[in-house]
C-alpha positions in Angstrom: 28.9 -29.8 17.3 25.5 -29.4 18.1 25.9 -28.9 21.8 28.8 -26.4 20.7 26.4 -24.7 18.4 23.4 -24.4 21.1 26.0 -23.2 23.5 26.8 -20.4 21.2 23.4 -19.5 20.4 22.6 -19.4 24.8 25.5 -17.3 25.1 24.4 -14.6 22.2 20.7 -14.4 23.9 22.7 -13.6 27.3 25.1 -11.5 25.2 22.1 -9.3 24.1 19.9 -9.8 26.7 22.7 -8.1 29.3 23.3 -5.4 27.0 19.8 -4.5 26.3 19.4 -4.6 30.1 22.0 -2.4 30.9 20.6 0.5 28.2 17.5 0.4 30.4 15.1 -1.7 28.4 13.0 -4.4 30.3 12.9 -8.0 28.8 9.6 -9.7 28.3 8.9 -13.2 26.8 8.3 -14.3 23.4 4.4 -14.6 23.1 5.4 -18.0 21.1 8.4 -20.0 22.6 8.6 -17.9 26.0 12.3 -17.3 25.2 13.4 -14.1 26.5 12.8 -11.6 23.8 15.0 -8.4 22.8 14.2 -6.5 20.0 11.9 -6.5 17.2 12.9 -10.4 16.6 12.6 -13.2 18.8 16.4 -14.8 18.5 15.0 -18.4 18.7 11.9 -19.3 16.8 11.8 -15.5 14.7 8.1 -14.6 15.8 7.9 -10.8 15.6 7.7 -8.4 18.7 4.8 -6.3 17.7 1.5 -8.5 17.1 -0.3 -5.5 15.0 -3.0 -5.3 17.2 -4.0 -1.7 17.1 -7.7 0.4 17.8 -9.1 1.9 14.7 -7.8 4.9 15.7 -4.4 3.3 16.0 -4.4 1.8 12.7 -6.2 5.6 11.1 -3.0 7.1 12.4 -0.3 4.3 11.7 -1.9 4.7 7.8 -1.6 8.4 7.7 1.6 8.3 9.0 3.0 6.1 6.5 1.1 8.3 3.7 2.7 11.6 4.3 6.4 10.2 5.3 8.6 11.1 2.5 10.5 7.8 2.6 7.3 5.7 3.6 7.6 2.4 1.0 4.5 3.6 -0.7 6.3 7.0 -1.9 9.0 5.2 -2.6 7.2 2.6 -4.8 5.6 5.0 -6.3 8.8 7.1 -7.2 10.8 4.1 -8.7 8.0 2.6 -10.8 6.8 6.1 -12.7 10.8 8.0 -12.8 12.9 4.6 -12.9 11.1 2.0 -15.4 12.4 -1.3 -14.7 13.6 -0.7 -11.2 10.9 -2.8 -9.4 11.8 -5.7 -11.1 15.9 -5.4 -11.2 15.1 -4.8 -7.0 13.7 -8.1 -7.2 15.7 -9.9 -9.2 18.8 -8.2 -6.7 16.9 -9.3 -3.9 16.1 -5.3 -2.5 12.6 -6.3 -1.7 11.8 -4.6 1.1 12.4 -1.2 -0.4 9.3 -1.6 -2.5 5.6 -2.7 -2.7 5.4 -6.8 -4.0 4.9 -6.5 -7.7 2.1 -8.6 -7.6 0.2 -6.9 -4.7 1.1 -3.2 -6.8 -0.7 -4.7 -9.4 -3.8 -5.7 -7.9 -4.1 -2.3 -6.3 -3.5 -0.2 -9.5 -6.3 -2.0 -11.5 -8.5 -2.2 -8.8 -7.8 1.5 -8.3 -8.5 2.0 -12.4 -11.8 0.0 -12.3 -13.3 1.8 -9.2 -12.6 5.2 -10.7 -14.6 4.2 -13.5 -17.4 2.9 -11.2 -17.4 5.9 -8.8 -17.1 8.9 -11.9 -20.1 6.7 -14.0 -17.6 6.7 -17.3 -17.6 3.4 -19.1 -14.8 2.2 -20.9 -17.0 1.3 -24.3 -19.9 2.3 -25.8 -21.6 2.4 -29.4 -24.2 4.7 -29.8 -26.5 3.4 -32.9 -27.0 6.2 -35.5 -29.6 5.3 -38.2 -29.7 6.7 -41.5 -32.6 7.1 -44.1 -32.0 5.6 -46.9 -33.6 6.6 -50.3 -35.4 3.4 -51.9 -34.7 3.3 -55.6 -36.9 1.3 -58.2 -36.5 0.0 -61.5 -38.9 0.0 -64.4 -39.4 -3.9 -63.1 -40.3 -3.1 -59.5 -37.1 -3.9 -57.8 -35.7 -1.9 -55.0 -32.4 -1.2 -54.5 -30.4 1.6 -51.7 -27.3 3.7 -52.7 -24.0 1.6 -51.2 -22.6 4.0 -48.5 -19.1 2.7 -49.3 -19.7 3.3 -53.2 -16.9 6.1 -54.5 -16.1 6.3 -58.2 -12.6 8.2 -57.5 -11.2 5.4 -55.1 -9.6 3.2 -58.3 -9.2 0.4 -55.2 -13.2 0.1 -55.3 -13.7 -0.4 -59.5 -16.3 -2.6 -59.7 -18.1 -2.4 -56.5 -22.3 -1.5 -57.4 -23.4 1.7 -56.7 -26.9 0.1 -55.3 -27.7 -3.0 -53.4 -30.8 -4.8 -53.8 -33.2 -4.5 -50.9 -36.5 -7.0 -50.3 -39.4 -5.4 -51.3 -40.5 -5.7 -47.9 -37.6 -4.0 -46.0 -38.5 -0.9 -48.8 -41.9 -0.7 -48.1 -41.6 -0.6 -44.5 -43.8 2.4 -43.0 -41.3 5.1 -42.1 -38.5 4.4 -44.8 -35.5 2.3 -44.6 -32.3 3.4 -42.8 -29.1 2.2 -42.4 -27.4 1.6 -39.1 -23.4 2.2 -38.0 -22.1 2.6 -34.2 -20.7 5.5 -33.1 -18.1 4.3 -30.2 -16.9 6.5 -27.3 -14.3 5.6 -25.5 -14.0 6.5 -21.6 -17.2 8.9 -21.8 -20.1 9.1 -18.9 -22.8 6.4 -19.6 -25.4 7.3 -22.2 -28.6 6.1 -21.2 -30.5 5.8 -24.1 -29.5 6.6 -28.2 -33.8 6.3 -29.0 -34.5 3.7 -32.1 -37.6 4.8 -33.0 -40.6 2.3 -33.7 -40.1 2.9 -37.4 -36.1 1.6 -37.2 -37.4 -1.2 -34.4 -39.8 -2.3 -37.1 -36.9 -2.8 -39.7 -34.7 -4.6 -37.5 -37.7 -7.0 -36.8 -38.0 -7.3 -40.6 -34.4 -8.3 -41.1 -34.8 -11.0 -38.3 -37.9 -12.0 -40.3 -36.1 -11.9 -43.6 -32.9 -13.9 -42.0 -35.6 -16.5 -40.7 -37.5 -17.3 -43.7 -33.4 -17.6 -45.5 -32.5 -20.5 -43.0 -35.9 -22.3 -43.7 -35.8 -22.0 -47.3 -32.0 -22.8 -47.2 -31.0 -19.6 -49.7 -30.8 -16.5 -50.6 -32.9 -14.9 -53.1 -30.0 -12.7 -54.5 -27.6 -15.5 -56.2 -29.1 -18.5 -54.4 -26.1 -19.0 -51.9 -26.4 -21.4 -49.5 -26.8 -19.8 -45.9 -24.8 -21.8 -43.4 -26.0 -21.9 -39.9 -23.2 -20.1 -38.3 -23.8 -17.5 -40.6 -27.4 -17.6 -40.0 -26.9 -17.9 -36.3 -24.4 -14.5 -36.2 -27.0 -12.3 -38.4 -29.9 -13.1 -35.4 -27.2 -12.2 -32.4 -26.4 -9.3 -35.0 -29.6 -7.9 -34.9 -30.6 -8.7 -31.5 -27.5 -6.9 -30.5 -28.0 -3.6 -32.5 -31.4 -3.4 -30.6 -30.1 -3.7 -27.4 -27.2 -1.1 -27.9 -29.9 1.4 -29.8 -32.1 0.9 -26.2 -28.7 1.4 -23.9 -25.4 1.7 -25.8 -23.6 1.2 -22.6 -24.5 -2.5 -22.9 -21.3 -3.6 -23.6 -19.5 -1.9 -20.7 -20.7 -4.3 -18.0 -18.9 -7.6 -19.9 -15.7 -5.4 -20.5 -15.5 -4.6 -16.8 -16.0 -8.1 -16.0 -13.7 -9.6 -18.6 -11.2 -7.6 -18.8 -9.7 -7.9 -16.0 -9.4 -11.6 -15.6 -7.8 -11.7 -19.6 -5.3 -9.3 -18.9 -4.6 -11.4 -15.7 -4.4 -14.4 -17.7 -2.4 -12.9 -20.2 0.3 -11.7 -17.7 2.3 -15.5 -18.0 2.1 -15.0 -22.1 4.4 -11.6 -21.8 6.3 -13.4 -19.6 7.0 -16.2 -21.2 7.6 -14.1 -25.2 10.6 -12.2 -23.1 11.8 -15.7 -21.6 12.3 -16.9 -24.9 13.5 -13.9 -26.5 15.8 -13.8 -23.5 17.0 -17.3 -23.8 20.5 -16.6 -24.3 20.2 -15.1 -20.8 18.0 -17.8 -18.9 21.0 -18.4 -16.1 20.7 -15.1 -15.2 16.6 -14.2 -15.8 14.4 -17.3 -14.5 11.0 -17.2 -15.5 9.5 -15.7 -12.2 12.4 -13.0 -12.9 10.0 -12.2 -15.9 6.6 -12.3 -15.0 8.0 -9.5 -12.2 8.7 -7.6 -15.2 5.3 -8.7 -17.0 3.2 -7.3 -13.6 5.7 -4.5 -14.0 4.2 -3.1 -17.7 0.6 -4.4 -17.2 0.8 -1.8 -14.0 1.6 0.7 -15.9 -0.9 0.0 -18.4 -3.5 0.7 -16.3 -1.4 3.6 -14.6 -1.8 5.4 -18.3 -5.5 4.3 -18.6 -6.0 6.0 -15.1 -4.6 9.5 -17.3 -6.0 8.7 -20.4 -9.9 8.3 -18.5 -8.9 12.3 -17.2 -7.7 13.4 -20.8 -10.7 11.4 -22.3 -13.1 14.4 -21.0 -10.6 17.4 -22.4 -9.7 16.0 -25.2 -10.6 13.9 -28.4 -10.6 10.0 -28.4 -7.6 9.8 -31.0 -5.3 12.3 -28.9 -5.8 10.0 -26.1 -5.2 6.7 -28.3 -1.8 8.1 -29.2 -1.3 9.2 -25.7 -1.6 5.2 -24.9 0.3 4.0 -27.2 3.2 6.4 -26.8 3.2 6.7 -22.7 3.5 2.3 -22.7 5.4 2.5 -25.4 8.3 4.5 -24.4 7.8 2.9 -20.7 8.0 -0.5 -21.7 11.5 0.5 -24.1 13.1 2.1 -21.1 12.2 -0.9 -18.5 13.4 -3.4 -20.9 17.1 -1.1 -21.5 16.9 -1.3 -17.3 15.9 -4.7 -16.7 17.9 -6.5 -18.8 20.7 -4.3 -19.5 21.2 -5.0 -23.2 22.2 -2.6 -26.0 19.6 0.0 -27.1 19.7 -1.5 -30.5 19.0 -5.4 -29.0 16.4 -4.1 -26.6 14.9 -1.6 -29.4 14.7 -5.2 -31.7 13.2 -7.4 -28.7 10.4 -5.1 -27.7 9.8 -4.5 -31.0 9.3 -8.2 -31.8 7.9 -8.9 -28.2 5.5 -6.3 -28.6 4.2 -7.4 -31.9 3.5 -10.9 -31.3 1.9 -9.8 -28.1 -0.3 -7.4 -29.4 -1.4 -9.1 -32.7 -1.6 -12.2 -31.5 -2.7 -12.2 -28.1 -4.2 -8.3 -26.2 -5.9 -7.8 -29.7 -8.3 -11.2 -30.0 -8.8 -11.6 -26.7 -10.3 -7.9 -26.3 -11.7 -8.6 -29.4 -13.4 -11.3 -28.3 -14.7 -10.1 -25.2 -16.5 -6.8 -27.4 -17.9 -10.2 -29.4 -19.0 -11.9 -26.6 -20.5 -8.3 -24.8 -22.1 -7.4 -28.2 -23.9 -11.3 -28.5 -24.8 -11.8 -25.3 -25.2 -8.9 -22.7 
């Protein structure tokens, strides 16, 4: 059999190798067996005929000319994954690879192409720009000081009972310059803002918080009910303070950490999706294997950024909250319609499944792990 079989194989090199001949074209050896080589292929070890060693003007014009074809893999990537959600993975899983980009290598390039933008442009994703209120200092006929409470409203019935002042130290209220109260203002996808200027007056509170806070840990309480102060408490009011000062001197402190961070925890979070539709796909696990949907899971978290890409553009003709809904609608609705293609359920089963898959994912997962990397850029950067 084997001599039969290596017989067989001789004869189809001759086969081809006479009929290539007799078009014209010139036979030339395999650069890695030496066997006679005819087309792109070499027929007995597989090494490819070109070796893709081109000038850089060679490689300029094999790029451009791969660009501008109408039916170059890029366009044709790029025409299945925005028109035909799903299609990249159900390729895949059909085994029609070579029509379209790898998911995984799509994916890299898409975020890659999102975080650049961002760098190039000077627009950060996050950042709180501290505005500081006066307060008016109120005293009692016994000296105390109190402030009016900001979230104090006698027509909200769901606030009876809250105090219309809170007690202040007597001195945080006789501070030079006043007391004021601080909030963040966040902007979302703006250019960088250099500098929101605390004055010396609000720097000189915030140092008399810290100093307030420290002399609470030493003494073990608070003056106001005599609670005890825990350490973690104690230790998250410092960071708190530390960190308004540092987004008052440059409120895009947090955008460094997010650009770091959030790349690598959306990576990481790519084998959770997969693995909420695997078992919400369970029923189906002969058919979809798990790499079947992590494909998928590269497939939405490329369009994520896709629709961040658009929503960084709207972000400077339009307000925050139209480009919030713009998010949640654009992956929404893409997510829904990759799902009906991918997995080729009922609209009712898949309407159910992303539904629940969605849910779980965001509550549980995309939200505390952003969450904690705003934490972590707030604490530490």
């Amino acid at each position: 059999m084997e001599a039969i079989l290596e017989t067989s194989a001789a004869a189809g090199i001759e086969y081809a190798a006479s009929r290539t001949a007799g078009n014209g074209a010139a036979a030339r050896k395999c650069a890695n067996c030496g066997a006679p080589l005819y087309g792109r292929y070499c027929a007995t070890c597989g090494q490819e005929r070109d070796t893709h060693r081109r000038s850089v003007l060679g490689l300029a014009h094999d790029l451009f000319e791969d660009i501008a074809s109408f039916d170059s893999r890029i366009l044709r990537t790029a025409k299945a994954f925005l028109f035909q959600p799903g299609e990249l993975p159900r390729a895949f899983r059909e085994g029609r690879t070579q029509r379209y980009v790898p998911a995984l290598r799509l994916y890299f390039f898409v975020s890659l192409v999102f975080f650049l933008i961002l760098s190039v442009t000077g627009i950060a994703i996050l950042q709180f720009q501290v505005v500081a209120t006066p307060m008016k200092v109120f005293r009692d006929a016994r000296g105390n000081t109190y402030i009016f409470n900001p979230a104090y409203n006698p027509r909200d019935a769901s606030l009876k009972g809250m105090r219309r002042l809170i007690p202040v130290p007597k001195e945080k209220a006789n501070l030079p310059g006043g007391v004021y109260g601080f909030s963040p203002n966040p902007f979302f996808f703006q250019p960088t803002i250099h500098s929101s200027g605390l004055t010396p007056a609000m720097r000189n509170q915030l140092a008399a918080d810290e100093r307030l806070v420290d002399r609470e840990i030493e003494s073990g309480t608070r003056k106001a009910g005599q609670k005890k102060v825990t350490d973690t408490e104690a230790w998250i009011k410092q960071h708190v303070y530390a960190g308004i000062e540092r987004l008052g001197a440059n409120p895009a402190a947090l955008n460094e950490p997010l650009t770091t961070w959030i790349p690598r925890v959306l990576f990481l979070l790519l084998p959770v999706y997969a693995l909420l539709c695997a078992l919400f796909y369970w029923r189906q696990r002969r058919k979809f294997y798990l790499v079947d949907h992590l494909v998928f899971s590269l497939s939405v978290h490329t369009f994520t950024f896709v629709a961040l890409i658009v929503a960084v553009g709207l972000a400077q003709l339009v307000s925050g909250g139209t480009v919030f809904l713009f998010l949640l609608a654009s992956i929404g609705i893409y997510v829904l319609l990759s799902m009906r293609r991918f997995y080729e359920q009922s609209w009712f089963w898949t309407g159910v499944k992303f539904l629940s898959i969605s849910g779980i994912y965001t509550i549980f997962f995309l939200l505390p792990a952003l969450l904690a990397v705003i934490v972590y850029g707030f604490l530490y950067s």
